[in-house]
N, C-alpha and C positions, 0 to 999 in steps of 0.2 A: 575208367574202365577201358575207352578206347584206347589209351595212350600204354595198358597191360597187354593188348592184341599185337600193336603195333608192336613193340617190344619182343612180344614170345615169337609173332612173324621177324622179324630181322634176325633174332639169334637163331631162327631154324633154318632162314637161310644162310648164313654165316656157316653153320653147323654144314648146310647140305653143300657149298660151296668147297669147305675144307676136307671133306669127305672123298669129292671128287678129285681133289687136289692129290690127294692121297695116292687114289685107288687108281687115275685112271695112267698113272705110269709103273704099278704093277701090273697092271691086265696085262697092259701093252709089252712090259718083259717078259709075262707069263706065254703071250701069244706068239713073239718072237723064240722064245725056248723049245714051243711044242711045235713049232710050223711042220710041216711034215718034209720028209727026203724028197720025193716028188716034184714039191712049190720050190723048195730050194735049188732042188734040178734045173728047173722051168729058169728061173732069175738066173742061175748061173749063164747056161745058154743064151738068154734075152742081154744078159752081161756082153759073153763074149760077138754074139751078131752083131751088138751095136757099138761094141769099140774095132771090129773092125769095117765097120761100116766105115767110123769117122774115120779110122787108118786110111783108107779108101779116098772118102770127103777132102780131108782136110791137110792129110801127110804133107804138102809141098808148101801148107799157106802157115800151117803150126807148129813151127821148129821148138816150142815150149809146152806144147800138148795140152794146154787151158783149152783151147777151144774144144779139142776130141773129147773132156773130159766134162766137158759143160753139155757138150753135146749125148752121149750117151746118158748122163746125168739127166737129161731132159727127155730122151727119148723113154726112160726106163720110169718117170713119173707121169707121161704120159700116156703108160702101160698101167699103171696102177699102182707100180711098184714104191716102195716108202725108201729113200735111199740112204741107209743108214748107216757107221762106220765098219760092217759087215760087208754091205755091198759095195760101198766103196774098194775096199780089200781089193774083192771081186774084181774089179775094175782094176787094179795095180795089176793084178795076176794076168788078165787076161791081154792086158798090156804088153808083162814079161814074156807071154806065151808068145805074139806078134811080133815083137822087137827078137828076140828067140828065132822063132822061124825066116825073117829077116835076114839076119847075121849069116844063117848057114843057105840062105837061098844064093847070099851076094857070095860064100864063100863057092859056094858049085860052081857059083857062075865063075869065078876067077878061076879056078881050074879045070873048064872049058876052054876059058878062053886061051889059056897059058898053056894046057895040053895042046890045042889044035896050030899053035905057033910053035911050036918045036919040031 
């Protein structure tokens, strides 16, 4: 009779193991699906302060940008944030956005520099 308990207990953990297996990476799309405009807002912004932070940090030691990317990656888990191929994205973009503004800071500056020599 014992050996019928032990039994009905493993198949109902088995049962309650594969259950979770299941369930708890639809919550977790369910929960990324609904997150609100807001929290998205919030992440987007904690995105871009902390890649250009490491722009800041790192710009002259990370010609391959591993580290700025490890870096915000870390700073944004240590925020709470769950960094997923989502925020990652975020992180390419807010890159683009820096590299971007970049290009046309060095481009003023070259035609400063090139007006005031003529």
């Amino acid at each position: 009779m014992e050996n019928l308990y032990e039994i009905i207990g493993n198949l109902l953990a088995a049962f309650a193991v594969g259950l979770l297996a299941y369930l708890v990476p639809k919550a977790r799309a369910w929960i990324q699906a609904n997150t609100d405009a807001a929290t998205q807002e919030n992440i987007r912004r904690l995105v871009q302060s902390f890649a250009r932070a490491a722009e800041q940090l790192y710009h002259d030691q990370d010609p391959s940008g591993e580290k700025r990317q490890q870096f915000v990656q870390e700073q944004l888990r240590a925020m709470g944030v769950v960094v997923t191929e989502a925020v990652i994205n975020m992180i390419e973009g807010a890159v683009w956005e820096i590299n971007t503004e970049n290009r046309k800071a060095l481009v003023k500056t070259r035609e400063i520099v090139s007006g005031g020599a003529e």
